[in-house]
C-alpha positions in Angstrom: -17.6 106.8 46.6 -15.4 107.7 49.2 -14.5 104.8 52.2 -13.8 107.1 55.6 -11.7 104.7 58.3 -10.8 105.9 61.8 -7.6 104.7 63.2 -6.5 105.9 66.7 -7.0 109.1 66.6 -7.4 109.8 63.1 -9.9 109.5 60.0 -8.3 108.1 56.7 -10.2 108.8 53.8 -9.3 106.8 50.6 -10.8 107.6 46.9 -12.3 105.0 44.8 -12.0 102.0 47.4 -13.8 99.3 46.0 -11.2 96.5 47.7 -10.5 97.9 50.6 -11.3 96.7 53.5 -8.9 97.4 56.3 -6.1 100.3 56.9 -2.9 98.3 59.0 -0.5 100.9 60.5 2.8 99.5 61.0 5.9 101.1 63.3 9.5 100.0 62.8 12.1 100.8 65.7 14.9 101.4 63.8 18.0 101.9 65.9 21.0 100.7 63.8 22.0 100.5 60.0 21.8 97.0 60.8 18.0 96.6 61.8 17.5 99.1 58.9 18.2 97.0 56.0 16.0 93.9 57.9 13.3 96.6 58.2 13.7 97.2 54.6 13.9 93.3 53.6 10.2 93.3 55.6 8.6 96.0 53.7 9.4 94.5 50.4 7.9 91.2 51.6 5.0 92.9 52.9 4.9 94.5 49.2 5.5 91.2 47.6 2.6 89.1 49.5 0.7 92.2 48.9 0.6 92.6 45.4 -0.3 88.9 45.2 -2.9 89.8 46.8 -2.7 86.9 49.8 -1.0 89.5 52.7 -4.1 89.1 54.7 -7.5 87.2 54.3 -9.4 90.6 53.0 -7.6 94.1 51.3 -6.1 96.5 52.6 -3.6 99.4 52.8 -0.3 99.2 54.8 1.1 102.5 56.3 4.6 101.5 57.3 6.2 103.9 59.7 9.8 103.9 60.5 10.6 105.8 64.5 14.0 107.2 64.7 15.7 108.6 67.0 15.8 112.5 65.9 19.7 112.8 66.9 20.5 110.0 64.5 21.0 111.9 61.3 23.1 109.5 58.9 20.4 106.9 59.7 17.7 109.2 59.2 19.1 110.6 55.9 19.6 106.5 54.7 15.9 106.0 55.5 15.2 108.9 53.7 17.1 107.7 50.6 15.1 104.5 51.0 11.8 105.8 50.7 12.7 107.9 47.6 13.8 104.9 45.9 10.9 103.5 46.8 8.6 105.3 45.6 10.3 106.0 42.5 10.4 102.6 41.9 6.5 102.2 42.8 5.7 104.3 40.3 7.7 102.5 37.6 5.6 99.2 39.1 2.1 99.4 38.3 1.7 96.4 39.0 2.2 96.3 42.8 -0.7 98.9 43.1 -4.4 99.9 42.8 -5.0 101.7 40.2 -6.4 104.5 42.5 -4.2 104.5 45.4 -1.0 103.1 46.8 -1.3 100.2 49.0 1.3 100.3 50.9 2.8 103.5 52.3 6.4 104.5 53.7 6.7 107.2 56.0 9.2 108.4 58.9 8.8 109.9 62.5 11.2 111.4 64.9 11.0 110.7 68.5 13.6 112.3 70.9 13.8 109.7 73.3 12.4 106.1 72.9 11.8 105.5 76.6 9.5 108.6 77.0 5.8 108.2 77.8 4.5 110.1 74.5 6.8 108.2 72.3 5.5 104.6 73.7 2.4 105.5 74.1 1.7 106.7 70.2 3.3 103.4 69.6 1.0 101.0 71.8 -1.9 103.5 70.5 -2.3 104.2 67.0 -0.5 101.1 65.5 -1.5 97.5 65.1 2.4 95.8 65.1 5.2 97.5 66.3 8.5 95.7 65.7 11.3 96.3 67.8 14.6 95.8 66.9 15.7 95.2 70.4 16.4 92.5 73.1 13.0 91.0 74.6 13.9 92.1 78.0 14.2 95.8 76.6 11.1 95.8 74.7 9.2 94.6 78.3 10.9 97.1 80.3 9.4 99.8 77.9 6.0 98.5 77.1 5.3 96.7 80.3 3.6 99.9 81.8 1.5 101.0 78.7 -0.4 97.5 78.2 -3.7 97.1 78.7 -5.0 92.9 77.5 -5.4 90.9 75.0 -8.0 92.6 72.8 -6.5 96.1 72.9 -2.9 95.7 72.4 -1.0 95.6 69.2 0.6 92.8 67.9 4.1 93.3 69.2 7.8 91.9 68.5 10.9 91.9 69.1 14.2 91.0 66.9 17.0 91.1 68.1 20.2 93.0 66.3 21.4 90.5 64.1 18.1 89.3 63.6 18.2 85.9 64.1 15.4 85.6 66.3 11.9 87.2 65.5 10.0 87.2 68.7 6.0 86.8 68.7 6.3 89.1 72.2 2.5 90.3 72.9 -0.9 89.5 70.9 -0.2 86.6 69.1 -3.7 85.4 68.4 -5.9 88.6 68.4 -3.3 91.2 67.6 -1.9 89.2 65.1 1.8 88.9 65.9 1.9 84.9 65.5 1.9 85.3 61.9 3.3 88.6 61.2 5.8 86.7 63.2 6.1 83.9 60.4 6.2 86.5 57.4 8.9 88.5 58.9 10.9 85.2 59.4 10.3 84.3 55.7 12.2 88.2 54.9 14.8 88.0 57.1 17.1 84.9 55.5 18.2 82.4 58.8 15.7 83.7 61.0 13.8 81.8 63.5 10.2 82.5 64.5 9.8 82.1 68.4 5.7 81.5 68.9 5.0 80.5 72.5 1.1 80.5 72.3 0.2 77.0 73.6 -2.8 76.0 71.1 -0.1 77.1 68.2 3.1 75.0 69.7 1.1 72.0 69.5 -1.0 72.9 66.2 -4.4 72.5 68.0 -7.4 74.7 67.3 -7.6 78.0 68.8 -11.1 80.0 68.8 -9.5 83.2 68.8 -7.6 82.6 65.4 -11.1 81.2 63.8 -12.9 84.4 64.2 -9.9 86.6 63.4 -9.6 84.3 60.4 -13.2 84.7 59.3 -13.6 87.9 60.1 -16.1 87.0 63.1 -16.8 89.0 66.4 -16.7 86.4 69.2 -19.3 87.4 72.5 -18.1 86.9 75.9 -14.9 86.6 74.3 -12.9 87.5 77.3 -14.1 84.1 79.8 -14.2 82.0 76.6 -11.1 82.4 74.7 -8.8 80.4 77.5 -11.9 78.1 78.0 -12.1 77.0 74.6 -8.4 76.9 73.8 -7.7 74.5 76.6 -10.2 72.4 76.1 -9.1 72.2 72.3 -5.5 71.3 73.9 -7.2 69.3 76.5 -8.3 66.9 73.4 -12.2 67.4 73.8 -14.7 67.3 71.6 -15.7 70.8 69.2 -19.2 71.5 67.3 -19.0 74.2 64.7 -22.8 75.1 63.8 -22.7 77.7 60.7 -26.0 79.7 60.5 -26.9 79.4 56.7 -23.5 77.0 55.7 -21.5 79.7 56.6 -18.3 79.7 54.5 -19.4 76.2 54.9 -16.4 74.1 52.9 -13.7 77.2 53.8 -14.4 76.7 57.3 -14.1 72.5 57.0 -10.9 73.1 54.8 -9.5 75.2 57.1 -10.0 72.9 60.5 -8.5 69.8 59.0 -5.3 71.1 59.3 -4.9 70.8 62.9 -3.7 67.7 64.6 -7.1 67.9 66.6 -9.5 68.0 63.5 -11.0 64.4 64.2 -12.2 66.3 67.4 -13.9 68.9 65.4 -17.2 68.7 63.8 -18.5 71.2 61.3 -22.6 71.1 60.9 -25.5 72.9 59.3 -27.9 73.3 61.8 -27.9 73.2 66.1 -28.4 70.3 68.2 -29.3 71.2 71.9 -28.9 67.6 72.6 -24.6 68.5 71.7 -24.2 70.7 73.9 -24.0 68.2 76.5 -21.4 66.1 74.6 -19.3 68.7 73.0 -18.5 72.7 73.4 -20.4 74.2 70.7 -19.2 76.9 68.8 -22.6 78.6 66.7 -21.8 81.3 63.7 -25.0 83.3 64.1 -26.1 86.4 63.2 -29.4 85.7 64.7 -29.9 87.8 68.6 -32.2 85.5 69.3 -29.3 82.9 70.1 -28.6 84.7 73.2 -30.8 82.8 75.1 -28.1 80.1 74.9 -25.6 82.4 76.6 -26.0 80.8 80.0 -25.3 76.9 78.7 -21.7 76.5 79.4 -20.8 74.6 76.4 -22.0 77.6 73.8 -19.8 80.6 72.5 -21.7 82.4 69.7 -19.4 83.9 67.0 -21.1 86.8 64.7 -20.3 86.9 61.3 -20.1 90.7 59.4 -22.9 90.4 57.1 -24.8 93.2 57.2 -25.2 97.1 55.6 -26.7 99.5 57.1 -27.6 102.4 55.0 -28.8 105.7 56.8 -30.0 108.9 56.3 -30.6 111.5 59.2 -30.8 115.5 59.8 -28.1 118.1 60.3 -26.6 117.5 64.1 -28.7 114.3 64.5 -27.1 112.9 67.8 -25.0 109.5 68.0 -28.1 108.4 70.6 -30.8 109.1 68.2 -29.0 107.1 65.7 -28.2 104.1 68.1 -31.2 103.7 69.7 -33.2 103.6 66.3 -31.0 100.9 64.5 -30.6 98.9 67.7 -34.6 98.7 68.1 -34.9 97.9 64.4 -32.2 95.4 64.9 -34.2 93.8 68.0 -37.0 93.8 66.1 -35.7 91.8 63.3 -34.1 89.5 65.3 -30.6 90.2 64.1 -27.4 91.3 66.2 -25.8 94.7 66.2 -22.5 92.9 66.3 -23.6 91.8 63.0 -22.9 94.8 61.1 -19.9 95.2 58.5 -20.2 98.8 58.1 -22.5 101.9 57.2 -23.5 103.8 54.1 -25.0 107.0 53.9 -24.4 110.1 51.5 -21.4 112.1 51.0 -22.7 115.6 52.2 -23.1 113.3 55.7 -19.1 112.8 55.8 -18.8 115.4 58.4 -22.4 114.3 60.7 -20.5 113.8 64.2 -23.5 111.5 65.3 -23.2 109.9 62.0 -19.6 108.8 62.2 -19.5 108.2 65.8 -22.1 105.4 65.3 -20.1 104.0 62.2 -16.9 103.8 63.9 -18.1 102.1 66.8 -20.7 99.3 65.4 -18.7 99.2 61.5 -15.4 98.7 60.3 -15.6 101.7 57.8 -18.2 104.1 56.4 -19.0 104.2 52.8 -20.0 108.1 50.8 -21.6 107.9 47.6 -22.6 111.2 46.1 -25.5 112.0 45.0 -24.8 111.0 41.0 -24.1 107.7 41.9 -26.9 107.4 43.8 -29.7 108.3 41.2 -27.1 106.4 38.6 -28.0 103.4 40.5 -31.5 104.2 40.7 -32.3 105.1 37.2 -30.7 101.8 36.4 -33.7 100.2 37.6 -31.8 97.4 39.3 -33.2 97.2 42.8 -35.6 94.8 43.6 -37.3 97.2 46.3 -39.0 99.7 44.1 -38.4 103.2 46.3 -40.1 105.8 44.2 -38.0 108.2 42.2 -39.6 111.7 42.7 -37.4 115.5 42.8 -41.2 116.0 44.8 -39.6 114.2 47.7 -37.9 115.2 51.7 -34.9 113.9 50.5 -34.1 115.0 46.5 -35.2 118.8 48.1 -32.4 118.5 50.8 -30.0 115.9 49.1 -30.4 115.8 45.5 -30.6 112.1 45.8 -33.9 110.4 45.6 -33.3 108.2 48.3 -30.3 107.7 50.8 -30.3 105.4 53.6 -31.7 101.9 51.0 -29.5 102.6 47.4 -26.5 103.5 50.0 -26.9 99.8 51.7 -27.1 98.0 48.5 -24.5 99.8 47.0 -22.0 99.0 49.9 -22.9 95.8 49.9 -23.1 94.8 46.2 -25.7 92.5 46.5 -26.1 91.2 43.6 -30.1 90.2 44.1 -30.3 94.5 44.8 -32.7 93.2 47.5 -32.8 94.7 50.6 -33.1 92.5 54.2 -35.0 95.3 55.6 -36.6 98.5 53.4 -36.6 101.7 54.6 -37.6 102.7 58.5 -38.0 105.9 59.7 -38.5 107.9 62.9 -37.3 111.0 63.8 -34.7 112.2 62.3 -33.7 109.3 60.9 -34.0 106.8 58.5 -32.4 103.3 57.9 -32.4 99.9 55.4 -30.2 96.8 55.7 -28.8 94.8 53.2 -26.9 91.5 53.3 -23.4 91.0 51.9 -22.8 89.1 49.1 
């Protein structure tokens, strides 16, 4: 099985992923010997945390970057030195890895001048924290033309030389730079973490850091981020409704650590009659729900549940694709927003349409070749029984027996190998969701 990411502008393809969930591109700013050796105390706690498996809430590999500038050779050749030692010593440490890959990765790049628009700009683009090793006031002279909001921008921070203060600067909640913020204080020894946010100086709910938490896709999320966050400061009253017990006792362990959980009531099922005593929050995979989007106490929250596996046609079009699943989804009454990720075949890796679809409703796209497929098949472990014949369209084209309903389960390793909706077809293509474990 191969697991195809896109970041930025590129397509990582990593062998054998069965953990991982997430690729994390990280840029250093190194400018001094100095803010070398705190860089270097942050990659090995971001190796330590993630080796014990706890660096984030789901797996994932870590391409560290450090920028230097291309005239400064001694601290180029020192970084240099660094990641050679590195990665002699990772291979002494099997411990620290998966036994397929590295999980986290060093690297360097060059820039010629850090103020230039292509160096900022491949920084604010293609990474999700950038740590600067500057003064705040430099870092916002440089960025401040380059940002875009809160949903797009990486998580960015500043330290200053001596590294006594670690800045959450931009994207605290979202982007994530609150608690990179903490870890990198934990690295550097006598630091201090500066976190301005409002909901986090007074430890009070924020609805922001409960979906990135539980990996949820909030709708409307631009008008009601600030609305519920201040009403969570504001002291008001909070119903969580979990479609199905959602995560149920994570999701009531994690609210009772805020100094606002007595506001906040976690439930089973909707009320219509709360949503004129308290803002309701409602986990939902269900489209249906979005009937409720004009009552103003209601945000709905969509949890990543779903597989989709699909087959399709040489140089089917992204459109054909999208508006097949999205009527299948409307038809079944679930959300697009819903969707972890695709599965399809390998000889599909390269299916513009294909992957253009992935990457904009998934977080990745799972291969499986056509072995594992009929492997999986011959076992006699799924519960939908799709015939098993070399007579059929796809063993003739694919050598697999089947594509788009093995390829769901597969990705999603449900363990009842029951699909939430068997095979559909039209056109050229064909489709089957299951649900996540």
């Amino acid at each position: 099985m191969i697991r195809a990411f896109r970041t930025g502008s590129e397509k990582i393809r990593t062998i054998n992923p069965d953990s991982i969930y997430k690729i994390t591109n990280i840029a250093f700013v190194i400018l001094s010997e100095n803010s070398l050796n705190n860089a270097e105390k942050i990659y090995k706690n971001i190796v330590k945390k993630n080796a014990a498996g706890n660096i984030r809430e789901f797996s994932e590999i870590i391409n560290v970057h450090f920028f230097i500038e291309d005239k400064k050779n001694a601290l180029i050749g020192k970084t240099f030195n660094f990641i050679g030692e590195t990665n002699e010593e990772t291979n002494r440490s099997k411990g620290l890895f998966n036994k397929d890959l590295n999980r986290v990765i060093l690297d360097i790049k060059l820039y010629k001048k850090l103020s230039d628009n292509y160096t900022i700009k491949i920084l604010l683009g293609e990474y999700d924290y950038v740590i600067f090793f500057l003064a705040v006031g430099a870092v916002v002279r440089l960025i401040t033309p380059y940002i875009k909001d809160k949903f797009t921008d990486p998580g960015i921070i500043a330290i200053d030389e001596a590294g006594k203060f670690v800045v959450s600067l931009l994207s605290g909640h979202i982007g994530g730079a609150n608690r990179f913020t903490e870890d990198i204080a934990e690295s550097i020894e006598g630091s201090i973490p500066v976190i301005t946010t409002a909901t986090d100086t007074v430890n009070c709910f924020s609805l922001d850091m409960f979906a990135e938490k539980f990996d949820l896709v909030i709708e409307n999320k631009k008008e009601k981020i600030l609305e519920y966050n201040m009403s969570s400061i504001e002291g008001k009253k909070f119903e969580i409704v979990l479609e199905n017990m959602f995560r149920f006792g994570e999701v009531k362990s994690y609210i009772g650590k805020f100094s606002n959980a007595e506001n906040i009531n976690v439930v089973g099922a909707f009320d219509l009659i709360k949503l004129n005593k308290a803002k309701v929050i409602l986990v939902s995979a269900k489209d249906d729900s979005k009937i409720l989007f004009s009552a103003p106490n209601l945000v709905i929250l969509r949890p990543k549940r779903f597989v989709v596996g699909i087959g399709c046609n040489k140089k089917t079009s992204f459109e054909e694709i999208e508006k097949f699943v999205s009527s299948v989804f409307k038809e079944n009454n679930l959300s697009l927003n819903s969707i972890r990720n695709i599965a399809s075949i390998d000889i599909k890796e390269d299916e513009i349409g294909l992957l253009d679809f992935g990457f904009k409703y998934g977080r990745f796209i799972d291969f499986y070749s056509k072995d594992e497929i009929n492997t999986f098949m011959d076992s006699g472990k799924m519960a939908n029984k799709t015939a098993k014949t070399k007579e059929s369209v796809s063993f003739k084209y694919t050598g697999a027996y089947s594509v788009c309903e093995p390829c769901a389960l597969l990705s999603a390793k449900n363990e009842a190998k029951e699909l939430l909706i068997p095979k559909q077809k039209k056109g050229n293509v064909t489709m089957a969701v299951a649900t996540i474990n």
